[in-house]
Every structure is written in structure tokens, then in C-alpha cells.
C-alpha positions as a Markdown table, in Angstrom:
| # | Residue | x | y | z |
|---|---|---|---|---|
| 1 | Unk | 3.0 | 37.4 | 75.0 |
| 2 | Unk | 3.2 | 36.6 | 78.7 |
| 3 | Unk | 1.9 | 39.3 | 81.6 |
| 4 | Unk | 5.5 | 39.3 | 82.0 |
| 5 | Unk | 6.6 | 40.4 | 78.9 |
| 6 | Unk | 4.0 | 42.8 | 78.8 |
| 7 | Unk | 4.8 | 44.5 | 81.6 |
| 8 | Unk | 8.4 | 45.3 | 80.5 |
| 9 | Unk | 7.2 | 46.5 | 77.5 |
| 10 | Unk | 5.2 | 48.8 | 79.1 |
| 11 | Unk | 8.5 | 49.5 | 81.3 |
| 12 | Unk | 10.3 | 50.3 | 78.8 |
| 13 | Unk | 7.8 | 52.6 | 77.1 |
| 14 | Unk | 7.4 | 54.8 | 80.4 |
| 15 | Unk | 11.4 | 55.0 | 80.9 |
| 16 | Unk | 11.6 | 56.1 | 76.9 |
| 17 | Unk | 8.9 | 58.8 | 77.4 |
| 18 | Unk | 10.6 | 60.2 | 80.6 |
| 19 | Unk | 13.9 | 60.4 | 79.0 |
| 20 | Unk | 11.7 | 62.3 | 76.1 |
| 21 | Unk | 10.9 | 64.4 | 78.6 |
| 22 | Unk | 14.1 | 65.0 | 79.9 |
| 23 | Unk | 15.6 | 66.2 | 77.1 |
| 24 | Unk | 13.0 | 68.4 | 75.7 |
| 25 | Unk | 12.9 | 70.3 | 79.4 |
| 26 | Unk | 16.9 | 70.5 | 79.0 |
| 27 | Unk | 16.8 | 71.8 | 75.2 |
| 28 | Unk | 14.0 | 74.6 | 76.0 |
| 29 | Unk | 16.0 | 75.4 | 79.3 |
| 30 | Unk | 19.3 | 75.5 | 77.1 |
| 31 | Unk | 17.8 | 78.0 | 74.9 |
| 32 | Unk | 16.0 | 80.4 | 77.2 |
| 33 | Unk | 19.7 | 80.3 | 78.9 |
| 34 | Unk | 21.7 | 80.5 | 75.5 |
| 35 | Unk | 19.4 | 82.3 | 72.9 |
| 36 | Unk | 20.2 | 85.9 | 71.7 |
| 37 | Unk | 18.3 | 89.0 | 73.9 |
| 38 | Unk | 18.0 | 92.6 | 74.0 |
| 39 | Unk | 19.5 | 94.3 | 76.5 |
| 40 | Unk | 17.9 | 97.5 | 77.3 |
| 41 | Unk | 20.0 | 100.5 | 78.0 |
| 42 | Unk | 19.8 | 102.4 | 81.1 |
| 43 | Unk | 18.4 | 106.0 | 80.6 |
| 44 | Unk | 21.0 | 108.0 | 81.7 |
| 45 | Unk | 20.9 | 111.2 | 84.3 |
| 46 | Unk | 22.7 | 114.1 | 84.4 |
| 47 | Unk | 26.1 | 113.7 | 86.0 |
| 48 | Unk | 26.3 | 110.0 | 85.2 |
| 49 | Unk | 29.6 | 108.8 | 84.7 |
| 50 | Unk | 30.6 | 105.9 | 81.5 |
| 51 | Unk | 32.8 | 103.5 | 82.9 |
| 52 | Unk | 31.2 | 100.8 | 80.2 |
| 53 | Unk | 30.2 | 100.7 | 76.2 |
| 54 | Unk | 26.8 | 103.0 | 75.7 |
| 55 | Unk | 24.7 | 103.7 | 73.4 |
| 56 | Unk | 22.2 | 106.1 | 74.9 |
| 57 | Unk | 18.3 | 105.2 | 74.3 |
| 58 | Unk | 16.8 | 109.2 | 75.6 |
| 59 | Unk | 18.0 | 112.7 | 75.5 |
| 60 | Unk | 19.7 | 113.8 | 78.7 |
| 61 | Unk | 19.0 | 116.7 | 80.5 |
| 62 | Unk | 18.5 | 119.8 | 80.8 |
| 63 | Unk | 21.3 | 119.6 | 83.3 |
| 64 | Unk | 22.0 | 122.5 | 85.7 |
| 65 | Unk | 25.5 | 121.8 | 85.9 |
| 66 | Unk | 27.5 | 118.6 | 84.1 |
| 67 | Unk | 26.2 | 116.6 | 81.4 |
| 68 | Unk | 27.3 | 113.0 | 80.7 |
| 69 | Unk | 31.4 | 112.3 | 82.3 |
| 70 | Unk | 33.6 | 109.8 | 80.4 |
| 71 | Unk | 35.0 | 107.6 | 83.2 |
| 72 | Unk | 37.4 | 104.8 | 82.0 |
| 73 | Unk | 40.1 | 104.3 | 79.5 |
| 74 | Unk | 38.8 | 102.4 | 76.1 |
| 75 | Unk | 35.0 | 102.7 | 76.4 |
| 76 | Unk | 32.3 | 103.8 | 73.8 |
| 77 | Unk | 29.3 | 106.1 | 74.2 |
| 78 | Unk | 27.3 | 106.5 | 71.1 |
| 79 | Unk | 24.7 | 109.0 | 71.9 |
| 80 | Unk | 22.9 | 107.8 | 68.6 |
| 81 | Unk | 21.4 | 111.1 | 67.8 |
| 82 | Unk | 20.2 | 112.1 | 71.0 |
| 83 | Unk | 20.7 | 115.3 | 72.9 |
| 84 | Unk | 22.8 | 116.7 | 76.3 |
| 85 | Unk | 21.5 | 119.9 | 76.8 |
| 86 | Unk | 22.4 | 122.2 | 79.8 |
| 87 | Unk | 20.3 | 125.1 | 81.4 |
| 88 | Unk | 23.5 | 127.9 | 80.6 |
| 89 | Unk | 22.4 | 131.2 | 78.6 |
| 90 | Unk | 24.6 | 133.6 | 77.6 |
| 91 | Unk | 26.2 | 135.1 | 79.5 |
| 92 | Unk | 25.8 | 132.7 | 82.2 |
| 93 | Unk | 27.4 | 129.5 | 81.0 |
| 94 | Unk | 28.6 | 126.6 | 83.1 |
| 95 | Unk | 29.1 | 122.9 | 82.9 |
| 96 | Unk | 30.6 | 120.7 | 80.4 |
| 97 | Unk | 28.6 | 118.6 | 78.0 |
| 98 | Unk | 31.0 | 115.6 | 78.0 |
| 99 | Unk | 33.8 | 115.6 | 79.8 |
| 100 | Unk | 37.4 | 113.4 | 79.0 |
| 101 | Unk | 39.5 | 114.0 | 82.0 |
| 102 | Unk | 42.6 | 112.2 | 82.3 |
| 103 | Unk | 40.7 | 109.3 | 79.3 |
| 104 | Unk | 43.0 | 107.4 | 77.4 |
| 105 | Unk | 41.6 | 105.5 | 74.2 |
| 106 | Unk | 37.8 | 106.2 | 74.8 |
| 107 | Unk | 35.5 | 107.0 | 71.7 |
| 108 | Unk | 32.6 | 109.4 | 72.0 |
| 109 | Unk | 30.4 | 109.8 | 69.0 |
| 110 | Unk | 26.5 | 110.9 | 67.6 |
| 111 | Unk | 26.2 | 113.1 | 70.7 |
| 112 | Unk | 25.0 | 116.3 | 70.0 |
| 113 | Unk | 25.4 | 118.7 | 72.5 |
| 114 | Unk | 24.1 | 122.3 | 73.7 |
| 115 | Unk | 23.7 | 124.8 | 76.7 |
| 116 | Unk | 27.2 | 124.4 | 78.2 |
| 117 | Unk | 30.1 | 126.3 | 79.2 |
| 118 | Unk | 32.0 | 123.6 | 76.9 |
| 119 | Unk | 30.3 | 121.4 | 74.6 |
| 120 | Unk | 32.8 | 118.5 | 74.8 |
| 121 | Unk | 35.9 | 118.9 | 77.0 |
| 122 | Unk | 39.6 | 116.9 | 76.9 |
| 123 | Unk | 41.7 | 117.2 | 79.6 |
| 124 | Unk | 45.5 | 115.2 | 79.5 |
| 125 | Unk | 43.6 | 113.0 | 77.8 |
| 126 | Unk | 45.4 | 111.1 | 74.6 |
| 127 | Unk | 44.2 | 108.5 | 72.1 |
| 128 | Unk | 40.5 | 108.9 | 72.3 |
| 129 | Unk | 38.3 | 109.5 | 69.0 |
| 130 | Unk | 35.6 | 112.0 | 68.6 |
| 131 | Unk | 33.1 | 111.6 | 65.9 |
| 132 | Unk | 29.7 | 112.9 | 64.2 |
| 133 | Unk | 29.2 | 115.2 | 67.2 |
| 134 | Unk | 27.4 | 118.3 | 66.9 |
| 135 | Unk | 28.2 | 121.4 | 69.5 |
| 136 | Unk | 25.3 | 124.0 | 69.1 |
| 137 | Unk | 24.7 | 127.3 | 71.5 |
| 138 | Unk | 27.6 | 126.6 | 73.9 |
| 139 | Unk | 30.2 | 128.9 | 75.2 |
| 140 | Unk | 32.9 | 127.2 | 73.3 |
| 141 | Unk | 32.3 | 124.3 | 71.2 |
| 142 | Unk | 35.4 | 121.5 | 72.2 |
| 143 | Unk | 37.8 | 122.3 | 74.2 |
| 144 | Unk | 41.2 | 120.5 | 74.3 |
| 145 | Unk | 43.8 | 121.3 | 76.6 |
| 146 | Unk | 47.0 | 119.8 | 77.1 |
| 147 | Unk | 46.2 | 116.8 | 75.3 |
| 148 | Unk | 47.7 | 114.6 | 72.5 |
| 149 | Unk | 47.4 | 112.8 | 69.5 |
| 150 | Unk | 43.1 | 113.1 | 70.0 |
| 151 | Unk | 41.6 | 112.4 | 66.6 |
| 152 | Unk | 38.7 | 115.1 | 66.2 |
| 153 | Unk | 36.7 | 113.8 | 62.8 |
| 154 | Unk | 33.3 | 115.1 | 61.2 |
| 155 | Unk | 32.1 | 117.2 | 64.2 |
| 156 | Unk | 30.7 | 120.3 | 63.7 |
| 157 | Unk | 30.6 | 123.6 | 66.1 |
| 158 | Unk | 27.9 | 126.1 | 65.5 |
| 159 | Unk | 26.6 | 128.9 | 66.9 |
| 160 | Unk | 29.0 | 128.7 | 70.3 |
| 161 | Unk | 29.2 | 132.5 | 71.5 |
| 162 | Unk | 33.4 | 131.8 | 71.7 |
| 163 | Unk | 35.3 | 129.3 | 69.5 |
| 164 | Unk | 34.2 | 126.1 | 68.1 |
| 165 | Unk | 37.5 | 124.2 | 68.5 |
| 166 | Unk | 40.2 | 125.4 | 70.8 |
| 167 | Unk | 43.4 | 123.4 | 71.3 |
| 168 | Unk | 45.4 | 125.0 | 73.8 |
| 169 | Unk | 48.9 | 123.7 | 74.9 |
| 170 | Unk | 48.3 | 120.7 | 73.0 |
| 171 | Unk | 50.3 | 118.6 | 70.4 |
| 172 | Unk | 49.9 | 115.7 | 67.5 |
| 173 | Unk | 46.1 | 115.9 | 67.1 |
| 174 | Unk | 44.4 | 115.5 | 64.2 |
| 175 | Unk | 41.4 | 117.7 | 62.6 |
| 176 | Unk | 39.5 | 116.2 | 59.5 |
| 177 | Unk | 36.6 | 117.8 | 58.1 |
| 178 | Unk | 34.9 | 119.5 | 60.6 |
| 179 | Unk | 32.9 | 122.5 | 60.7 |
| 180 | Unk | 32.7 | 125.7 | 62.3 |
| 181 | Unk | 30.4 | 128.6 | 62.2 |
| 182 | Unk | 30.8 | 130.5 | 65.7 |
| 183 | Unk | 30.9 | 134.3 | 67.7 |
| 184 | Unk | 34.2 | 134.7 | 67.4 |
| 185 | Unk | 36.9 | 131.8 | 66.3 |
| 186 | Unk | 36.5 | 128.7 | 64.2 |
| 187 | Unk | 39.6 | 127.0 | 65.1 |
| 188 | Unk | 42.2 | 128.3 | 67.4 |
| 189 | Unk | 45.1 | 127.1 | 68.3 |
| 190 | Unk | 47.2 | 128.6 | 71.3 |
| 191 | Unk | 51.0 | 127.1 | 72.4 |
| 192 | Unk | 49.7 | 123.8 | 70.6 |
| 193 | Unk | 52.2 | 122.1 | 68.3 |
| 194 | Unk | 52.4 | 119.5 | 65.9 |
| 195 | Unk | 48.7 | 119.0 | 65.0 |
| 196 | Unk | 47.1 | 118.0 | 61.6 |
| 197 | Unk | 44.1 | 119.5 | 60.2 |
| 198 | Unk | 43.0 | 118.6 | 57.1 |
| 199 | Unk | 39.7 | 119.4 | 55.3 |
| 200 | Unk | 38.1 | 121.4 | 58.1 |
| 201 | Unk | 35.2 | 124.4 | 57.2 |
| 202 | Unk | 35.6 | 127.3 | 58.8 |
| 203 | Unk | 33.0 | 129.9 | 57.9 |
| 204 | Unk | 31.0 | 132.7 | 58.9 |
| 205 | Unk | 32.8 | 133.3 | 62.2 |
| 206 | Unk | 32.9 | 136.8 | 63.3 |
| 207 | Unk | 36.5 | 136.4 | 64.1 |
| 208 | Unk | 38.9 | 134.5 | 62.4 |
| 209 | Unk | 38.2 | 130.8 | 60.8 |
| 210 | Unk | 41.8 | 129.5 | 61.7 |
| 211 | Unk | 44.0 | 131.1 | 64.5 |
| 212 | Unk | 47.5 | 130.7 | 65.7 |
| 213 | Unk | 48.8 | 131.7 | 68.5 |
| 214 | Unk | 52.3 | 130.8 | 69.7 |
| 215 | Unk | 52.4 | 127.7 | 67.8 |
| 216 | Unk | 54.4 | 125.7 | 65.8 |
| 217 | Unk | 54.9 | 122.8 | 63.3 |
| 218 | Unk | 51.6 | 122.5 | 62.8 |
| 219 | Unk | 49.6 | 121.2 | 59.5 |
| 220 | Unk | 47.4 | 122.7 | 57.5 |
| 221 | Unk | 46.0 | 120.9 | 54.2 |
| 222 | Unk | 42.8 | 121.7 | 52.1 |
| 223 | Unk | 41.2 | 123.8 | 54.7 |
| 224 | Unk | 38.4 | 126.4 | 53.8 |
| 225 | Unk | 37.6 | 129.8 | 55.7 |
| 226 | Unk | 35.4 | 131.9 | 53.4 |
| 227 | Unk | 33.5 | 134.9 | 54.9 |
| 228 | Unk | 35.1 | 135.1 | 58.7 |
| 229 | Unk | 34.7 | 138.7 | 60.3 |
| 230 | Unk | 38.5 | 139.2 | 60.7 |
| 231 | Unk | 40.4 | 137.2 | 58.6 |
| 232 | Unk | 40.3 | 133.2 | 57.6 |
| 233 | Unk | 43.4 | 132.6 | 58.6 |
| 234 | Unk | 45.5 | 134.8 | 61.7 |
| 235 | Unk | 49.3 | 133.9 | 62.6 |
| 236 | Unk | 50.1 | 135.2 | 65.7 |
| 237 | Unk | 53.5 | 134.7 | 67.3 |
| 238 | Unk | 53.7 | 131.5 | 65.9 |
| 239 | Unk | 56.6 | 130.3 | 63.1 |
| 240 | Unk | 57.2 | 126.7 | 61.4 |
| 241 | Unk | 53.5 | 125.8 | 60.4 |
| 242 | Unk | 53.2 | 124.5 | 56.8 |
| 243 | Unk | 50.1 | 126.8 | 55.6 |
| 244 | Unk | 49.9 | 125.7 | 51.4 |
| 245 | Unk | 48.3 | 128.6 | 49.5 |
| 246 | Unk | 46.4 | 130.3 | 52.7 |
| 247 | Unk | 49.2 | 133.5 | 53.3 |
């Protein structure tokens, strides 16, 4: 082999090796780029407002005021167990625990939630889903008011001084086993219409379980108040609700 031959053979051996090169740099930057990570979830602060999907990684609180506020239409916060407690004592309540104001299509679910005026709040809100929360040593438990077609499932409202679930001036919402054990009311319902509940637990209130109030064509299927104060179930002023085996 001439020194000529030799030396593009050595050429060619150097350009092969960078190209090597090349590619291995671009492959291992491709996949620090490309390759699945963890994203860590901010901690979240009393006050804080959800404009994005969250699932919450620490408690928050104890908040003096506000909890955790539910700030655009179709988002998720998954409090995965954790807590948003508030300072309030009876009888000095204040705050809201989560708050839906105006929230169209948002989902709020494993919160649990305690210390507030109201546990979990809707205001003209429609469409959102509430899930596997728990309401403990509030004022009232959720509070819904003039909302619509809300679906309230698994939740349970214990030990609020009040009500567990109120739904006032309300309509088309549906209740599905729940649970309430409270001061005074498990569910009421005042000038709401049209609602569904179905499988709910209302016991040991020192109140009623289940009261209407100026309400009508509303639903009532395979609900249980054993051992409420007043009654289990308490029609007030209210005509055309379909009650099976309860009166």
C-alpha cells in the first residue's frame, strides 16, 4: 500500500469516528430532551388560586381566611388525601375551604377539608364534579347556591356545627351516596328544584337527615336517615317531590 493510500485510509477512519461521535452526542441529547420526567408540584399557599390541573403534594394551611380558590373552567385539583384546614372555631367561623365561583366543568376531588365557614362552596357554578371529599368541623359542610346540574358523589360531611349539604335556589343536581352526620341538617334543600339524590346517608343529625323547604320536583331514591334529632325526612312548603316509601 502506497503512503498515499495509507493516508486516506486513515482519512477515512477519522471522518467515520467523528460522524460516530456525532450521532451518539445527538441521540443522548435527543433523550435528555425527549425522555419521560417528573414534574414536581408546586406546594400550594393559602389563597392560591387553580387556573391549571393539580394534584397537591402537602397539606395547606391553617389559613386565617380562604383556603385553596378554583379559578378556571375545566381544570382538576386532586388534593390526594391531603388537608385545607382553616384557623375558624365555633362560633367564630370564616373563610371557605374551596371555593367554585362562577366555574363551569371543573373537578375537585380527595380534598378533605376543615376549620371553615364553608367546607367547599359553589357559586353560579354548573357542570363541575365533586368527588371523595371529606368536610369535617366546619360551619356548614358544601354549600351550593344557585347552581345547576353540579354532580356531588361519595363526599361525606361530618361534624359541621350547621348542615352538611345545603342547596339553596338551586336546580338539576345530582346527590349519590354521600354522607352526613352534622349539628343540625344532613341535607337541605331550600327553593332548589329538580335535583336527584340517590343513595345518600343521612344519620345522627340533631336536626333532620333530609329537609325541604319550598322545593319542588325533586328526587329522592334509596336514601337512608336513621336516628336524626327531629325527623329523617321534613317537607316544608314544598309539593311535587317523588319521596318512595319515606312519608
Amino acid at each position: 500500500m502506497s503512503a498515499r493510500d495509507t493516508r486516506a485510509g486513515i482519512g477515512r477512519t477519522v471522518v467515520i469516528g467523528l460522524v460516530v461521535v456525532i450521532l451518539i452526542v445527538v441521540a443522548v441529547s435527543a433523550y435528555a430532551v425527549f425522555r419521560p420526567h417528573s414534574v414536581t408540584q408546586p406546594v400550594l399557599e393559602c389563597g392560591d388560586t387553580i387556573t391549571t390541573n393539580m394534584t397537591l403534594s402537602a397539606n395547606v394551611g391553617p389559613c386565617s381566611f380562604h383556603g385553596l380558590v378554583m379559578g378556571s373552567n375545566g381544570v382538576t385539583l386532586n388534593c390526594n388525601g391531603h388537608s385545607i384546614s382553616g384557623t375558624s372555631t365555633n362560633p367564630n367561623f370564616t373563610g371557605i375551604g374551596i371555593s367554585l365561583d362562577g366555574i363551569t366543568g371543573a373537578t375537585v376531588e380527595n380534598c378533605n377539608v376543615t376549620g371553615f365557614e364553608d367546607g367547599f362552596y359553589l357559586y353560579e357554578s354548573s357542570h363541575n364534579a365533586l368527588s371523595g371529599n371529606a368536610a369535617d368541623k366546619n360551619e356548614g359542610g358544601f354549600a351550593i347556591w344557585s347552581s345547576e346540574n353540579n354532580a356531588l358523589s361519595g363526599n361525606a360531611a361530618d361534624n359541621n356545627t350547621q348542615v352538611g349539604f345545603v342547596f339553596e335556589g338551586s336546580g338539576n343536581n345530582t346527590l349519590s351516596d354521600n354522607t352526613a352526620d352534622n349539628g343540625h341538617y344532613g341535607f337541605y334543600l331550600l327553593g332548589s328544584v329538580r335535583s336527584t339524590l340517590q343513595g345518600n346517608t343521612a344519620n345522627s343529625n340533631t336536626g333532620s337527615g333530609f329537609n325541604l323547604n319550598d322545593s319542588s320536583h325533586n328526587t329522592f331514591t334509596g336514601n337512608t336517615a336513621d336516628i336524626n334529632t327531629i325527623s329523617g325526612f321534613f317537607i316544608g312548603s314544598s309539593s311535587y317531590n317523588v319521596l318512595p316509601g319515606t312519608l
